[in-house]
C-alpha positions as CSV (number, residue, x, y, z in Angstrom):
1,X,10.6,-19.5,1.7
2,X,9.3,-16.5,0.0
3,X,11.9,-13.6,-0.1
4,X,10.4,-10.2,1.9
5,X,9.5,-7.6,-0.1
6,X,10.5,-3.9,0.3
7,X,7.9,-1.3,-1.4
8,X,8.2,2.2,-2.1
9,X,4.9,3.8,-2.2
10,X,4.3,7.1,-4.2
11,X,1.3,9.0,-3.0
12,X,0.2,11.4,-5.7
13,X,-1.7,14.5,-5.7
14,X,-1.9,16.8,-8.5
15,X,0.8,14.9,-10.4
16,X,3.1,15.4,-8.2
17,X,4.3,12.6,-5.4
18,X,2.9,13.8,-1.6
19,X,4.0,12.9,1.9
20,X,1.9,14.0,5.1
21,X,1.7,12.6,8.7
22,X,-1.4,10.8,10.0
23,X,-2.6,11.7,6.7
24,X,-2.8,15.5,6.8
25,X,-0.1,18.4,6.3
26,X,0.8,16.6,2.7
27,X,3.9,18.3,1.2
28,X,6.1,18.1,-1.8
29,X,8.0,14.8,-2.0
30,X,9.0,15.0,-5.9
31,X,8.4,13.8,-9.3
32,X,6.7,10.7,-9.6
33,X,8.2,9.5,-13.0
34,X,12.1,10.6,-11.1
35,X,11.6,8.7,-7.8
36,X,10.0,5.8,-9.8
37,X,13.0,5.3,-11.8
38,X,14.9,5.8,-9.0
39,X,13.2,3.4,-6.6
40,X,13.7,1.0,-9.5
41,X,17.0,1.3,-10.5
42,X,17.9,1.0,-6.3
43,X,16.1,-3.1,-6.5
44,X,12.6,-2.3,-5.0
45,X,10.5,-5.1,-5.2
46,X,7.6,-3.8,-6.8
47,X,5.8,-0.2,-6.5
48,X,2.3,1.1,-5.3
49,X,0.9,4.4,-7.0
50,X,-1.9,5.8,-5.3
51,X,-3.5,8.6,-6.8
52,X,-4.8,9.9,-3.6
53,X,-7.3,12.7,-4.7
54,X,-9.4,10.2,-6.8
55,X,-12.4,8.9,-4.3
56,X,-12.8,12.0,-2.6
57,X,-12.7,14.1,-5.9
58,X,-15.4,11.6,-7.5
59,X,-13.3,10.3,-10.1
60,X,-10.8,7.8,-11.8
61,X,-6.9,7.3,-11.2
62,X,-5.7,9.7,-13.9
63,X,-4.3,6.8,-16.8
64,X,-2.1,9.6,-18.4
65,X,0.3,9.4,-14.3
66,X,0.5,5.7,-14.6
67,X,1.6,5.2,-18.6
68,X,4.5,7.8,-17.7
69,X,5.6,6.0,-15.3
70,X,5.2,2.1,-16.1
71,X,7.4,3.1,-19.5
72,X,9.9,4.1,-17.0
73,X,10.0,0.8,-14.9
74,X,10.6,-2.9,-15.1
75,X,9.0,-3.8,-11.6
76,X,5.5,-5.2,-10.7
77,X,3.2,-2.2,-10.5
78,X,0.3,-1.6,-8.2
79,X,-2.4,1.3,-8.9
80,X,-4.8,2.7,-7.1
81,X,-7.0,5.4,-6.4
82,X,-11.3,5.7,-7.9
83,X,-11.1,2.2,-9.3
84,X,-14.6,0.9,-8.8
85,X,-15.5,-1.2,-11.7
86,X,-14.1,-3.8,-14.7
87,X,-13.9,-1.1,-16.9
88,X,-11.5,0.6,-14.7
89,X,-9.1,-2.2,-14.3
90,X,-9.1,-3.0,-17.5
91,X,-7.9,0.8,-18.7
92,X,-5.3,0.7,-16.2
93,X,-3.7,-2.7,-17.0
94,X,-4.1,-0.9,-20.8
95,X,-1.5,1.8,-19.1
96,X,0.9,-0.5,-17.4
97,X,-0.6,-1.7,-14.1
98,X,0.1,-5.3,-13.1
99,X,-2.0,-5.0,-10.3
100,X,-4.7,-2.8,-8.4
101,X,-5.3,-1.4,-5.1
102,X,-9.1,-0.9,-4.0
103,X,-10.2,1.0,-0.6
104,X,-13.2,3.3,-0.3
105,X,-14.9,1.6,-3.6
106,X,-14.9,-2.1,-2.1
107,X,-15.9,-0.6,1.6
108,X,-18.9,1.0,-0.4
109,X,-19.4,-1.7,-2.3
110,X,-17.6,-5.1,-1.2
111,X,-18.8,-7.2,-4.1
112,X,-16.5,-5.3,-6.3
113,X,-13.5,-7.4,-4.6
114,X,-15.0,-10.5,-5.8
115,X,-16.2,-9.1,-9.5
116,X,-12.4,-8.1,-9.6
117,X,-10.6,-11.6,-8.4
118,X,-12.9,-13.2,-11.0
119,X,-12.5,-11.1,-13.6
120,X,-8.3,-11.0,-13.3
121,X,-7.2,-13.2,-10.6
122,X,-7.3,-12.7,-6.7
123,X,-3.2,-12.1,-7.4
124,X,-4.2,-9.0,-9.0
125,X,-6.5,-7.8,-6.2
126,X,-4.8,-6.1,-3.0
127,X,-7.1,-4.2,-0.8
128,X,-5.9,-1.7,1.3
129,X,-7.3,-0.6,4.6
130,X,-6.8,2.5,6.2
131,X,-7.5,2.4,10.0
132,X,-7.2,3.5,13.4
133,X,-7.6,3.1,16.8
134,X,-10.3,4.3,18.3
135,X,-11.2,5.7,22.2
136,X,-13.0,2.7,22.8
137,X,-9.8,0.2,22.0
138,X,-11.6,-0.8,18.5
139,X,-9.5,-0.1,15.3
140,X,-11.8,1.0,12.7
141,X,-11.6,1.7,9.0
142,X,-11.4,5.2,7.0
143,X,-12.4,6.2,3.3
144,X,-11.8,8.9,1.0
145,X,-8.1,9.4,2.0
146,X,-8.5,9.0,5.2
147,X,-10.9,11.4,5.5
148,X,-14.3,9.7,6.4
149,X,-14.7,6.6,9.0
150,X,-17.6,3.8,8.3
151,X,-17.8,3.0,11.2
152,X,-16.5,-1.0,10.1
153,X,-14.4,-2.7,12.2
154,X,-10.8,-3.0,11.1
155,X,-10.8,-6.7,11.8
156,X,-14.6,-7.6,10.5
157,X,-13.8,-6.0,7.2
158,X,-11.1,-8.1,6.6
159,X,-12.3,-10.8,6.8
160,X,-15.1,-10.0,5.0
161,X,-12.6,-8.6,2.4
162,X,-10.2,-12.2,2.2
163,X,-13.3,-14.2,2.3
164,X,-14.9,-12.2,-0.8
165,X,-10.9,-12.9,-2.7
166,X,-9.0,-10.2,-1.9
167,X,-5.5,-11.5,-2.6
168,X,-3.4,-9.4,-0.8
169,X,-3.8,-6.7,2.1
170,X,-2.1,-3.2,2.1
171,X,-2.5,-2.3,5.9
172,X,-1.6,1.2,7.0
173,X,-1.9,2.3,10.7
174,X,-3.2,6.3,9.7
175,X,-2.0,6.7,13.8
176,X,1.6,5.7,13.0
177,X,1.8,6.9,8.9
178,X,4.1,9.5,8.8
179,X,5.7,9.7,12.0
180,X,8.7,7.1,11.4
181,X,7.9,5.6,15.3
182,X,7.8,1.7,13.6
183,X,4.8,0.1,12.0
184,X,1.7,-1.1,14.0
185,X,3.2,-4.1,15.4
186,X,-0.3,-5.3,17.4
187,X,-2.9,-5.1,14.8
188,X,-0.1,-6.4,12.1
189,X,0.4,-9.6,14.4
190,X,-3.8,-10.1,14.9
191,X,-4.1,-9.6,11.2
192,X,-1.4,-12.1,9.7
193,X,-2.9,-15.0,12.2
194,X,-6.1,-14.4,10.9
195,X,-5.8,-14.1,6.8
196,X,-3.7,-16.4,4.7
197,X,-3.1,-14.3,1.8
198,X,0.1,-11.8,1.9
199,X,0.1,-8.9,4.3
200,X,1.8,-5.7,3.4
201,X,2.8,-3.5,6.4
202,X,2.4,0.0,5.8
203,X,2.6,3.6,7.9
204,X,5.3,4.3,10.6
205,X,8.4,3.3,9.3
206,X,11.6,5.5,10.3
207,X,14.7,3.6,10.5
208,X,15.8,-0.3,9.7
209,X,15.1,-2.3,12.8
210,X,11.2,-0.9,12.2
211,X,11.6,-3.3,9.1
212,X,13.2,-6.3,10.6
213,X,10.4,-6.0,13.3
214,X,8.0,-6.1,11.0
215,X,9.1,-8.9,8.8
216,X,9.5,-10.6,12.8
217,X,5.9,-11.2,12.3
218,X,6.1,-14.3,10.3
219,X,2.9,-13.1,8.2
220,X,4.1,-10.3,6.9
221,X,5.2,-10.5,3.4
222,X,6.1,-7.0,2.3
223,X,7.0,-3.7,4.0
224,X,5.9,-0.2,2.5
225,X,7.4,3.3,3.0
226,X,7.4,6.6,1.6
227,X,8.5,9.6,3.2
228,X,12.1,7.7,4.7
229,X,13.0,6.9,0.9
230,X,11.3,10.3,-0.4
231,X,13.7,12.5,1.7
232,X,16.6,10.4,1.7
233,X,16.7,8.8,4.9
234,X,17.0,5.6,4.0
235,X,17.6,4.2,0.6
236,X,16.3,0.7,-0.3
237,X,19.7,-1.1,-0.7
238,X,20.6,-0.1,3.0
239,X,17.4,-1.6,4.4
240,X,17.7,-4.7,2.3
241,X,21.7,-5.2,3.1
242,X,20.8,-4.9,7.1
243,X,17.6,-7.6,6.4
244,X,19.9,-9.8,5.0
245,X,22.7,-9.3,7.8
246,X,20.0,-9.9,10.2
247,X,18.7,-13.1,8.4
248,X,15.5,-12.4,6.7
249,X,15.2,-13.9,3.5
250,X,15.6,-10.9,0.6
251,X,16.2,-10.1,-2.6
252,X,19.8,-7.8,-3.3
């Protein structure tokens, strides 16, 4: 059985590390290169930088953010933010990224998620999707931070996304991210039954048991969170001890 994953995620604006809720009101949450370190030194399983300005600015992840902080860790490291090309991957595995996070580019474009798992290997290739529920029941995808919906059904796209060798999916509820009510247990459930790469749950996370019901959903391979570890209200060996007390297979 693979051990559960626990993943910090530092959402960065400006060069420094931001935390909203449902994606707006975004204040300071530190120093990147700091809370990297420290997510490190505290066992996180690997760490997601998403430089959160890039697609709606009309530009790429800035390379100088992710050096500093790959020199200052010795975990797997996910980028992402205005990658939509080769060429774009290829400079940020130059600065330290193991593997790369694609959203707005790959709605825009989906053929980029197969270029990409061709080019460096579907392991390298998580897409994340940024959704939520709609008035008419549907959960639907949003771009550009959050900013913009296409329209695309949540479930349609990834499918599309899997099918075209996306090897991983970063799934964040924007109706639950920031407000530390538990992740989005129903669409998490739908989406794990129908994909059979690795799931990471992301948005809504506010105190242990929100992990363990996560990680309930047998598809569910990772968990992500932010602002709990960002402010101190949880730190990672305190989520990972009461996994491991509760049974799910983890990594101390």
């Amino acid at each position: 059985m693979l051990s559960k994953r626990i993943i910090p995620c530092l959402d960065v604006k400006d060069g420094r590390t931001v935390k909203g809720t449902n994606f707006v009101n975004l204040r300071d949450a530190g120093d990147i290169v700091e809370l990297a370190l420290r997510y490190c030194e505290q066992g996180a399983d690997e760490l997601v930088f998403l430089d959160i300005a890039a697609s709606s600015d009309n530009r790429a992840t800035r390379r100088e953010w992710v050096k500093n902080i790959s020199r200052a860790i010795n975990i797997p490291f996910t980028v992402g933010g205005g990658i939509s090309s080769v060429r774009d991957v290829e400079l940020l595995m130059e600065c330290g990224a193991d593997k790369i996070s694609i959203n707005s580019a790959a709605l825009a474009r989906p053929e980029l998620i197969s270029e990409l798992s061709y080019a460096f290997g579907a392991q390298c290739v998580v897409v994340a999707v940024d959704a939520r529920k709609e008035k008419d029941g549907h959960w639907y995808t949003y771009v550009k931070g959050g900013r913009v919906s296409t329209g695309i059904k949540l479930y349609d796209w990834i499918k599309q996304a899997c099918d075209r060798g996306a090897g991983e999916i970063l799934f964040t509820s924007m109706d639950h991210d920031g407000t530390h009510s538990g992740y989005a247990l129903e669409p998490l459930s739908v989406i794990t039954k129908m994909v059979d790469v690795p799931v990471i749950a992301s948005g809504g996370a506010g105190k242990v048991e929100d992990f363990y019901d996560a990680f309930a959903i047998g598809g569910v391979q990772a968990a992500l969170a932010a602002g709990l570890f960002h402010f101190g209200q949880l730190t990672i060996p305190q989520v990972k001890q009461y996994l491991k007390d509760k049974g799910i297979e983890i990594r101390l």
